[in-house]
C-alpha positions as CSV (number, residue, x, y, z in Angstrom):
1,X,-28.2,-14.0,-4.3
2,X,-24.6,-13.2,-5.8
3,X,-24.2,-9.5,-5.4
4,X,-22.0,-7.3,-8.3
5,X,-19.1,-4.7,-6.9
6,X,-17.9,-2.2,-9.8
7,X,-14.5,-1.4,-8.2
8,X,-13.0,1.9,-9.4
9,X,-9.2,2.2,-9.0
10,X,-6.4,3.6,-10.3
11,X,-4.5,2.1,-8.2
12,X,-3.8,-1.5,-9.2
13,X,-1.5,-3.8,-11.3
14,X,-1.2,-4.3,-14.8
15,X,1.1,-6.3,-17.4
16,X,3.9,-3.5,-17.4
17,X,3.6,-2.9,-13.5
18,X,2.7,-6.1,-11.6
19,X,3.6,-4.7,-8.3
20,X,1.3,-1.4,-8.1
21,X,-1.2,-2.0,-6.5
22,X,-1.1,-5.4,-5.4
23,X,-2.3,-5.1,-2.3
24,X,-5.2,-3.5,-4.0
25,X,-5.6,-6.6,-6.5
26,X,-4.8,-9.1,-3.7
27,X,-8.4,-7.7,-1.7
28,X,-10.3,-7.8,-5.0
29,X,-9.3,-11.2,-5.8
30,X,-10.1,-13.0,-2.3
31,X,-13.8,-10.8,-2.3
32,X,-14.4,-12.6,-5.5
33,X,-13.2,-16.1,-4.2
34,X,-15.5,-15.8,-1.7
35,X,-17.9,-16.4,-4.1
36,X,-20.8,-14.1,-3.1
37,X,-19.4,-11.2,-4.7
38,X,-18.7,-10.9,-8.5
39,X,-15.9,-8.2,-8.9
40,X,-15.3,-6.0,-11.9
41,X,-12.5,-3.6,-12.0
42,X,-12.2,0.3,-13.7
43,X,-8.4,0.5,-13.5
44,X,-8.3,4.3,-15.2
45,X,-4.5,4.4,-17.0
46,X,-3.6,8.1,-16.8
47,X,-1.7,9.8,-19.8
48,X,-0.7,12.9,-21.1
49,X,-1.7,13.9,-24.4
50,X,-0.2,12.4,-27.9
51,X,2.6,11.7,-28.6
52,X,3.8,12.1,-25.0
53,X,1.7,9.5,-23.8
54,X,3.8,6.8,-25.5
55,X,7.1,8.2,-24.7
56,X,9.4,8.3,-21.8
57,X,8.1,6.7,-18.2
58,X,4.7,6.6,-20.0
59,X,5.7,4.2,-22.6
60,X,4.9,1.4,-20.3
61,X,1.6,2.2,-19.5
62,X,0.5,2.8,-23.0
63,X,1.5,-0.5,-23.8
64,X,-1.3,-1.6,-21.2
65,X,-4.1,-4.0,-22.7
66,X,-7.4,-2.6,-22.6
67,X,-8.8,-5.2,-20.9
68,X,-7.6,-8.3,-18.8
69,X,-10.0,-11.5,-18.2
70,X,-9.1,-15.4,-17.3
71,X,-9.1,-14.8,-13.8
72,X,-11.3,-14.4,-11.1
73,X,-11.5,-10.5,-11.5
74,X,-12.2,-8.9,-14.7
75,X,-10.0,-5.9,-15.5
76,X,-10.8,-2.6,-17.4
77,X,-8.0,-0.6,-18.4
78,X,-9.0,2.6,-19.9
79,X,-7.3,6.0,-20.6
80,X,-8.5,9.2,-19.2
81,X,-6.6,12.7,-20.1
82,X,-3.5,13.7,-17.6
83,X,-1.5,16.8,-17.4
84,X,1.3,15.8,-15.2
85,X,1.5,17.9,-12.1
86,X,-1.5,20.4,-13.3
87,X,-4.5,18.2,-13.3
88,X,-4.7,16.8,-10.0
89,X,-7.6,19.2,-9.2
90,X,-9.4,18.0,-12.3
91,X,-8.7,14.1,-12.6
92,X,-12.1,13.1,-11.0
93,X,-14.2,14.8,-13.7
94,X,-11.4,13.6,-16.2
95,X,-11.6,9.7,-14.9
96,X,-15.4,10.3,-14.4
97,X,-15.7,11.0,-18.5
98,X,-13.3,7.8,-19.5
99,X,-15.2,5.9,-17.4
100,X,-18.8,6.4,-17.8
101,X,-19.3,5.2,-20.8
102,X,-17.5,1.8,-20.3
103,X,-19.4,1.5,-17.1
104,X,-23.0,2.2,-18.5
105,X,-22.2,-0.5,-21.1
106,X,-21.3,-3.1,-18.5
107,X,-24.0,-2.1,-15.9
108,X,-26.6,-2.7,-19.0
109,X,-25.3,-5.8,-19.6
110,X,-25.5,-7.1,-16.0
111,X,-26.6,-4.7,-13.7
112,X,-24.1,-3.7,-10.6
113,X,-25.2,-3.8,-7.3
114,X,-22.5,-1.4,-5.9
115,X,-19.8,0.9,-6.7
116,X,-16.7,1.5,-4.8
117,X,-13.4,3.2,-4.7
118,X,-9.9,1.9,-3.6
119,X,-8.2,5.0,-3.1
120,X,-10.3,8.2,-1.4
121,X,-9.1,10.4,-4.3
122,X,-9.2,10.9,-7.3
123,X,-10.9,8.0,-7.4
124,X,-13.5,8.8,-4.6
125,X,-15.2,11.6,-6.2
126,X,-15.2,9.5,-9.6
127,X,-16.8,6.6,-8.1
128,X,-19.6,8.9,-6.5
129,X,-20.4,10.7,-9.9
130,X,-20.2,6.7,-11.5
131,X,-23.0,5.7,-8.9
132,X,-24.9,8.5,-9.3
133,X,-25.4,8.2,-13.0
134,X,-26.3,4.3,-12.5
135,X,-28.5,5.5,-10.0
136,X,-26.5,3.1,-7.2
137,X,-24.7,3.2,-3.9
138,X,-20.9,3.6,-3.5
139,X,-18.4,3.2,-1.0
140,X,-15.3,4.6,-0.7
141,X,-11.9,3.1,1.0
142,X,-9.2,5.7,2.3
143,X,-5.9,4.0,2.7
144,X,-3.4,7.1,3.9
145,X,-1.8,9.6,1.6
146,X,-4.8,9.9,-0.5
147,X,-6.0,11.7,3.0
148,X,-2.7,12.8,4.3
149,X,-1.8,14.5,0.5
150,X,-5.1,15.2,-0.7
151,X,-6.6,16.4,2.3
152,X,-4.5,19.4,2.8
153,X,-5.9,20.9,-0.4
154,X,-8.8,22.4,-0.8
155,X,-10.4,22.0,-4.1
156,X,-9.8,17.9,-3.7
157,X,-10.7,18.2,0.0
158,X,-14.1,19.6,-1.3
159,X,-14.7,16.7,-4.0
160,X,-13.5,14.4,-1.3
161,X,-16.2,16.2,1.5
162,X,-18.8,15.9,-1.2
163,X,-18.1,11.9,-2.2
164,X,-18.3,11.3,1.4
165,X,-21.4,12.6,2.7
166,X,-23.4,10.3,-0.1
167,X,-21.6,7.3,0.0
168,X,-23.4,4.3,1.7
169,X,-20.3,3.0,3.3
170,X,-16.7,5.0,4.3
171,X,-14.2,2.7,5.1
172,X,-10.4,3.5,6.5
173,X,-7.4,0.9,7.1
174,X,-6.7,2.0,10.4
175,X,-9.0,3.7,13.0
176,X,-6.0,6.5,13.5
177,X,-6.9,7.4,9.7
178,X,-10.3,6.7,10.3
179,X,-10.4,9.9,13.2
180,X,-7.7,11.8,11.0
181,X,-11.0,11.8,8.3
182,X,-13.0,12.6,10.7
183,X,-11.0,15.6,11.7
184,X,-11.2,16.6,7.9
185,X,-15.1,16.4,7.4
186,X,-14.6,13.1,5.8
187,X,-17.1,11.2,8.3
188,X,-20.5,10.2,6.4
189,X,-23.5,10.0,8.8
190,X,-22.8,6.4,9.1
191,X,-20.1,6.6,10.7
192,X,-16.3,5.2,9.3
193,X,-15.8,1.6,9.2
194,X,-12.2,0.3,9.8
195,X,-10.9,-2.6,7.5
196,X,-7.6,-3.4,8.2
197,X,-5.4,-4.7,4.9
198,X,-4.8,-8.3,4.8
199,X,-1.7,-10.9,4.5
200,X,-0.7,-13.9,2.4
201,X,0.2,-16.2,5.2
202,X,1.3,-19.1,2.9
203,X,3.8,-16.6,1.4
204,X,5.1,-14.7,4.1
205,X,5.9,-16.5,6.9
206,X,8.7,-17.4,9.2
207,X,11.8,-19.0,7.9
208,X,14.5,-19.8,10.0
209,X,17.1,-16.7,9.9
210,X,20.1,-19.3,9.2
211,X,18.4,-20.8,6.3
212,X,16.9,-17.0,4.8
213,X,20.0,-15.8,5.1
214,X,21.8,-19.0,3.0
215,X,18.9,-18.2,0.6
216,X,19.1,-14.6,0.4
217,X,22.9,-15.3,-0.9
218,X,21.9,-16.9,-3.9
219,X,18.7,-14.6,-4.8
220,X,21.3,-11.4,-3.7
221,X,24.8,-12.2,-3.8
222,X,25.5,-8.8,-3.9
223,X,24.2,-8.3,-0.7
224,X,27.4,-10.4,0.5
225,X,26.0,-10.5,4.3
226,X,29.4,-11.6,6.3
227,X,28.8,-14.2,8.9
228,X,28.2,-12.3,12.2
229,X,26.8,-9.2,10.4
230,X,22.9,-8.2,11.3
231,X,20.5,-7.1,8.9
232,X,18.3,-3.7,9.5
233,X,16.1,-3.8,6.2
234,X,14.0,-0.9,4.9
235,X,11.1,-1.7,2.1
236,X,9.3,1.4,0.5
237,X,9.5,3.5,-2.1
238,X,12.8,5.7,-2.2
239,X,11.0,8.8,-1.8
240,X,11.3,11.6,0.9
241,X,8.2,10.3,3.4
242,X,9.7,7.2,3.6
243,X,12.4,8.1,5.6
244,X,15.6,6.0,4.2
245,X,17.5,9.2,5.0
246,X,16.9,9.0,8.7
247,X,17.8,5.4,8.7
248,X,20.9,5.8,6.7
249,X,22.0,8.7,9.7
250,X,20.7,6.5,12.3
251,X,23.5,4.1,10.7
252,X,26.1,5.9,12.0
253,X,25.4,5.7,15.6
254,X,25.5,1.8,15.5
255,X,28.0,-0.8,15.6
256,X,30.1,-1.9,12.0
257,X,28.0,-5.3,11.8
258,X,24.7,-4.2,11.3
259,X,23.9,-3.8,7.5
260,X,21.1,-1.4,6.1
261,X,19.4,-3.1,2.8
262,X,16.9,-0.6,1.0
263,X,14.2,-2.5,-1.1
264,X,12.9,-0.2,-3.9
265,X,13.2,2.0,-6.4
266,X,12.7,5.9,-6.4
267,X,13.7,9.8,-7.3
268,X,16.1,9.8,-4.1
269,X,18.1,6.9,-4.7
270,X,21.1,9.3,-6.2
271,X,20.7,11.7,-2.6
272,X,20.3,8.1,-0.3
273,X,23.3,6.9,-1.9
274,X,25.5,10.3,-1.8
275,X,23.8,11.0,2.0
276,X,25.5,6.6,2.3
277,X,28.9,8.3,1.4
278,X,28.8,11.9,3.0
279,X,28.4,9.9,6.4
280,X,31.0,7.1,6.3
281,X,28.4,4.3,5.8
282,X,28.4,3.6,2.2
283,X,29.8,-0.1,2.4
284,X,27.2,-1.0,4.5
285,X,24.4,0.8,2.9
286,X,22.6,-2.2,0.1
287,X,20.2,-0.5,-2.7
288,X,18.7,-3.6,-3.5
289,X,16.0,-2.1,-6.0
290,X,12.7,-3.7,-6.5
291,X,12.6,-7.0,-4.7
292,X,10.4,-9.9,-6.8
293,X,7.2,-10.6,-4.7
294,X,9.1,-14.1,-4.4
295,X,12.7,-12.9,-3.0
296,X,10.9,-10.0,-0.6
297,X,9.4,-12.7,2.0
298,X,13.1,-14.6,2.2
299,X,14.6,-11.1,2.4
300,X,12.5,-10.2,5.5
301,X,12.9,-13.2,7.1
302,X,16.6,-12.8,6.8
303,X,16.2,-9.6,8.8
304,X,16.7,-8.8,12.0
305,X,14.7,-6.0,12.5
306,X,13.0,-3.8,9.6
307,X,13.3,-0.2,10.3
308,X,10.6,2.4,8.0
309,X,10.9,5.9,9.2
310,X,8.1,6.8,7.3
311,X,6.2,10.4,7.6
312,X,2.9,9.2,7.3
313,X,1.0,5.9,6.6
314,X,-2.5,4.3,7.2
315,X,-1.6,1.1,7.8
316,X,1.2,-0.1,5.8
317,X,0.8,-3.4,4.1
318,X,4.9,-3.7,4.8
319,X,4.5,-3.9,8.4
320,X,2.6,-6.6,8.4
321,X,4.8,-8.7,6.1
322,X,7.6,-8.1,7.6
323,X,6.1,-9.4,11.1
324,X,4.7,-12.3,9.4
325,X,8.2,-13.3,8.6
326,X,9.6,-12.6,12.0
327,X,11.1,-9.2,11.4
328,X,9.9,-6.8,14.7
329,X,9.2,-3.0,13.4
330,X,11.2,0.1,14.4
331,X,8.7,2.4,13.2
332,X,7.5,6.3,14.3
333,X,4.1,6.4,15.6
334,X,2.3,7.5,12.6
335,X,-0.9,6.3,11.4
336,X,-1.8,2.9,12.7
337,X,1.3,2.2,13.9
338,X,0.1,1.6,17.5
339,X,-2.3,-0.4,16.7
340,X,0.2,-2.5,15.0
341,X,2.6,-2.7,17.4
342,X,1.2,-3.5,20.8
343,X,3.7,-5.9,22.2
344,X,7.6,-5.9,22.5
345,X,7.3,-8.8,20.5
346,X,6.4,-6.8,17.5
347,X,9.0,-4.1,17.8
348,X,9.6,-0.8,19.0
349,X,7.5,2.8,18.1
350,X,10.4,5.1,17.5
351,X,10.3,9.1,16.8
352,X,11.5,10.3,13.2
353,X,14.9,11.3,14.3
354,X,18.9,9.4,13.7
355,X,18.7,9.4,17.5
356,X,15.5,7.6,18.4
357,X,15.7,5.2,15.2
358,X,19.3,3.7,16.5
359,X,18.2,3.6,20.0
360,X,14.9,1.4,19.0
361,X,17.4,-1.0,16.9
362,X,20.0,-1.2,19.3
363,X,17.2,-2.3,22.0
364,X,15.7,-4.8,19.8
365,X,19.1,-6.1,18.9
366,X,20.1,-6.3,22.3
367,X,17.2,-8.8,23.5
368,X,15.6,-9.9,19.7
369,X,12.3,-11.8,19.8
370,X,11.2,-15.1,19.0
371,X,10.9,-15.2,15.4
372,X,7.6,-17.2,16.3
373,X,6.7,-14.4,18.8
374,X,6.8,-11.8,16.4
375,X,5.1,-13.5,13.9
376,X,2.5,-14.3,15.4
377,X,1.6,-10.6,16.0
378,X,0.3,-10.8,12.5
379,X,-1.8,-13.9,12.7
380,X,-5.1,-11.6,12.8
381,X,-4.4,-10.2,9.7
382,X,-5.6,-12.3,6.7
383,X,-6.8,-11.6,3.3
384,X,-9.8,-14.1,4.1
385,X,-10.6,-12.1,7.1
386,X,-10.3,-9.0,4.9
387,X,-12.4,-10.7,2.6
388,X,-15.4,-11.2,5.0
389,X,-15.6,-8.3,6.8
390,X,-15.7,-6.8,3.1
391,X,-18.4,-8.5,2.0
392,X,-20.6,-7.8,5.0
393,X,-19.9,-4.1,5.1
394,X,-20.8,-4.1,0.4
395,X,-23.9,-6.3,1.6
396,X,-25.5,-4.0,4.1
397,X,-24.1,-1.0,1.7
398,X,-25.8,-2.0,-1.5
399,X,-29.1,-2.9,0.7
400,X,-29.5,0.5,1.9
C-alpha cells in the first residue's frame, strides 16, 4: 500500500531562491521516486507584517507562488507572521496556526499517513502540534545548527525536548549530532536514527583537473587561474561559522601559487574582503559569489583541495560534493567530520586555527591523492540510498 509523508519545512527552494534548501528538496524528491511514498510539502514563507513583507530582502519571497505542482512533489507555500530577530521563541506556534488549516484541508482530502519535519526547529515543534491535531505520527530530522543554535536556548530547547519525546522516529545526519542530541534531552525512547545526506553522482563527479580547469576559464574568467597556480576552494555561506576568515589568514603562511576561491554570498563578504587586503593576500583571494548548481561541480573538480573551517556542522552536504569530484577536505573535526574523513584519501581533519589550516593544505599539496581515490570516498553516499533507508525508517514510524 502507497504510504502519504506530510513534510513540514521551512527550509526548501522556491521560484525566487532555487538553491535554499536543495538538499532538502533533492531527499523529498528521490522518497517520492521511489514510488512507495507520496510526498507533500508545507514550505511555511516567513514575513514580517504589511507593507514590510513586500519590501527590501523580503520582496523576493513575497513574490513566492502559493503553491507549486507538475512534479513529483507537491509544494505548499504559505505565510506565517515573522518579527525578524524577536519571534524565534514564538515561530512554532506562529507556523503551527499558518499551517493547520491548509493541512486539515489536504489530510481530509486524502488522509496522511505521517508527518515529519526537515529541520529540528522551528519546524520540529510545528510538525508535532500538526500530527497531533490529525491525530498521527511524526518524525523529526536534525541536520546541525538547528541543534547547535537552537539548542543553547532554552525556551526552543523546551519545544524541541517536548517534540522529541512524542515523535515516532528522531533522525540525525551524523551520529556525532545524533550523541550531541542526546546530550541535550533530544533522544526519544526509540532511540536516534542516523541518515546520512545523499549525492547526485551523475552531477558531481570526477573530471579530470586539466579539463575543469580549461572549463572553469570560460564559466569564470575572472577567476584567471595562471598555469602552475593551485586552487584551495571554500563553498559556504560568507558568514562567521564558516570560517573564510581563518582560511584567508591561513593564506598567508603558504606559497604565492595557491589561490583561495570563496563560493557564496553573505553579511561578511565586505570584512573577508578588507581581512584579503589587511594581510597582503588580496590578489589571490576570488569572491566568486553564488556558483550555479551547474558551474559548482566543474569548480570543485578544478580544485585541489577544498578547505571549510567551519565552527559547527552535522554533516555537510559540501563535503561530500566536493569528494565526489575529487577535491580531498581540510576540515576541523566538528560534527561528522570524522566520520567523513577516514582515509588520507579523503583529506586531512585540521583544528580551526591559520596555523593548523595551512599545515593540512601544505601536506595534501605535498603528496595530493588520486582524484579516483578521493572520490571514491563518497561512493556510499547516494540520494537512492538516502531514499531507502528513508522509507524504511517512515514505514515502521507511521505503523507504530
Amino acid at each position: 500500500m502507497k504510504r502519504r509523508l506530510l513534510s513540514i519545512s521551512t527550509l526548501y527552494p522556491a521560484p525566487t531562491r532555487p538553491g535554499f534548501g536543495r538538499f532538502v528538496a533533492r531527499q523529498m524528491e528521490a522518497l517520492a521516486a521511489r514510488g512507495d511514498w507520496d510526498v507533500t510539502v508545507i514550505n511555511p514563507i516567513g514575513l514580517p507584517p504589511a507593507p514590510f513583507g513586500t519590501m527590501g530582502r523580503y520582496k523576493p519571497l513575497a513574490a513566492i507562488p502559493p503553491i507549486e505542482t507538475g512534479g513529483q512533489v507537491t509544494v505548499h507555500h504559505p505565510r506565517f507572521l515573522l518579527i525578524p530577530g524577536l519571534s524565534g521563541r514564538f515561530n512554532p506556534w506562529a507556523i503551527t496556526r499558518a499551517v493547520l488549516p491548509l493541512a486539515r484541508r489536504l489530510h481530509a482530502e486524502a488522509p496522511f499517513d505521517l508527518v515529519d519535519a526537515q529541520f529540528f526547529y522551528p519546524d520540529g515543534p510545528a510538525a508535532a502540534a500538526v500530527a497531533a491535531a490529525l491525530g498521527l505520527p511524526h518524525a523529526l530530522k536534525a541536520r546541525g545548527s538547528d541543534i547547535h543554535l537552537w539548542g543553547e536556548r532554552p525556551r526552543a530547547l523546551t519545544q524541541m525536548r517536548s517534540a522529541a519525546r512524542s515523535a515516532a522516529a528522531v533522525l540525525a545526519v551524523s551520529g556525532a549530532l545524533a550523541r550531541d542530541m542526546a546530550a541535550l534531552g533530544l533522544e526519544p525512547p526509540g532511540g536516534i536514527t542516523v541518515h546520512y545526506t545523499g549525492l547526485d553522482h551523475a552531477r558531481f563527479q570526477q573530471l579530470p583537473r586539466g579539463e575543469a580547469r580549461a572549463r572553469l576559464a570560460h564559466i569564470m574568467p575572472a577567476l584567471a587561474l595562471r598555469p602552475g597556480d593551485r586552487l584551495a576552494v571554500c563553498v559556504g555561506a560568507l558568514i562567521a561559522i564558516k570560517g573564510q576568515a581563518l582560511a584567508i589568514e591561513a593564506l598567508t603562511s603558504l606559497p604565492d601559487d595557491i589561490q583561495l576561491a570563496l563560493a557564496g554570498t553573505g553579511a561578511d563578504e565586505a570584512a573577508l574582503r578588507a581581512k584579503a587586503a589587511a594581510h597582503g593576500v588580496a590578489s589571490r583571494v576570488h569572491f566568486l559569489g553564488a556558483v550555479s548548481h551547474d558551474a559548482l561541480p566543474v569548480l570543485l573538480a578544478a580544485a585541489d583541495v577544498m578547505v571549510l573551517p567551519s565552527e559547527r556542522e552535522g554533516l555537510a552536504n559540501a563535503w561530500i560534493e566536493a569528494l565526489a569530484c575529487g577535491a580531498p577536505l581540510v576540515i576541523p573535526p566538528v560534527g561528522g567530520a570524522p566520520e567523513v574523513v577516514e582515509s588520507p584519501a579523503a583529506g586531512r581533519l585540521a583544528e580551526r586555527t591559520p596555523a593548523a589550516i595551512a599545515a593540512a593544505i601544505a601536506d595534501l599539496l605535498a603528496a595530493p591523492p588520486a582524484q579516483a581515490d578521493t572520490a571514491a570516498s563518497a561512493a556510499r553516499f547516494s540520494w537512492d540510498a538516502n531514499a531507502a533507508a528513508l522509507a524504511e525508517i517512515y514505514e515502521k514510524a507511521a505503523s507504530a
